[in-house]
C-alpha positions in Angstrom: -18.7 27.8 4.3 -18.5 31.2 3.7 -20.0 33.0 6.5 -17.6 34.8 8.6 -18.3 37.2 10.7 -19.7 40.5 9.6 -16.8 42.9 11.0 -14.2 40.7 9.0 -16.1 41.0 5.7 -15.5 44.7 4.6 -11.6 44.3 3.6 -12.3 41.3 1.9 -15.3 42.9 0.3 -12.7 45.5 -1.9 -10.5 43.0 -2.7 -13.8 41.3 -4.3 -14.5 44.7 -5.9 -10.9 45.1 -7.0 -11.1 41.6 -8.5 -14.5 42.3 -10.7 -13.3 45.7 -12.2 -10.2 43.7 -13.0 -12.2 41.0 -14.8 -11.0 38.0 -13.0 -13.5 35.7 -13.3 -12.5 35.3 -17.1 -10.3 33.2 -19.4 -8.3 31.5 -17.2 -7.4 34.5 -14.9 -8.9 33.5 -11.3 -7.1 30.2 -12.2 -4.1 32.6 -12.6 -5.0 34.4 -9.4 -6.0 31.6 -7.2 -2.8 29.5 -8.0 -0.6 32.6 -7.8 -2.5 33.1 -4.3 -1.3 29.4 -3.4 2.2 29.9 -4.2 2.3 33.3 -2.2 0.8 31.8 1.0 0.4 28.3 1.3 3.2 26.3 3.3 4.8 23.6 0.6 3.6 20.6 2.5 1.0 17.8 2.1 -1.3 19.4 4.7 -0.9 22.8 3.4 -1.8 22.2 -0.1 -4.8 19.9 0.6 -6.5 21.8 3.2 -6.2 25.2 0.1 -7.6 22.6 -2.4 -9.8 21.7 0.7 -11.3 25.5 0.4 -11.5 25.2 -3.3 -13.7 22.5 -3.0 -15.8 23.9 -0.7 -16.3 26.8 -2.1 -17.2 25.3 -5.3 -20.0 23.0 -3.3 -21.4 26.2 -1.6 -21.4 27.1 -5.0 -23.5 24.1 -6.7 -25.6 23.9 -3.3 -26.9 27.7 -3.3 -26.3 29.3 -6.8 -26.5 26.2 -9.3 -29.0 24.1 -7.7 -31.8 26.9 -7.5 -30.9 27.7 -11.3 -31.9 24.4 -12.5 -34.4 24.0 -10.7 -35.5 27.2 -12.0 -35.0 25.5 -15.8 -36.8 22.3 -15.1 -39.8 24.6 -14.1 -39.8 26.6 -17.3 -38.4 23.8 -19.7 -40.0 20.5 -18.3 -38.3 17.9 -16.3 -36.2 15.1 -18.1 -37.1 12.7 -15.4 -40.8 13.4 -16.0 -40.3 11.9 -19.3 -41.0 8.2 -17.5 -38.5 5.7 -18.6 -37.9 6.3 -22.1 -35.3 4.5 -23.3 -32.7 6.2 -25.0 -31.3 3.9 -28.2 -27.9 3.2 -29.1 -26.0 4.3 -31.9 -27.3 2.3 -34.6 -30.1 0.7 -33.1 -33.6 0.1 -34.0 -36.9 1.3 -31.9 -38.9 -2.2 -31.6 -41.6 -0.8 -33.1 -39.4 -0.5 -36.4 -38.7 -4.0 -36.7 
């Protein structure tokens, strides 16, 4: 989870800032950034690398859970729900609807 405590958010807050004016979140460069932030700091050990990959993964769930979820829930309200189509079956490649037959 992300929530540390307010007094130890401020520093990180810059490097956040320093990261969007550098445009980090595109083509492949917070890839760059996070690996390079691996090498630089996690001990080369079993442990150290999965509990980093550990924080990726969480980060990415906080991610789905608060950001992504709400979105498409947001889309299934404007665009209709898929699952409120019933059970529709969708055909196979090449095959007939019964009622073509």
């Amino acid at each position: 989870m992300p929530y540390i405590p307010k007094e130890d958010r401020p520093p990180l807050d810059e490097i956040v800032r320093a990261l969007v004016q550098a445009e980090a979140g595109t083509s492949g460069r917070l890839n760059y950034i996070l690996f390079k932030f691996c090498l630089s700091t996690v001990k080369p050990s079993y442990t150290g690398y999965r509990n980093f990959i550990g924080e990726l993964a969480e980060s990415a769930a906080e991610i789905r859970r608060r950001l992504l979820s709400p979105y498409e829930d947001q889309k299934i309200r404007e665009n209709g729900d898929v699952h409120a189509e019933g059970s529709k079956r969708i055909l196979a490649f090449g095959e007939r609807p019964e009622s073509l037959e």
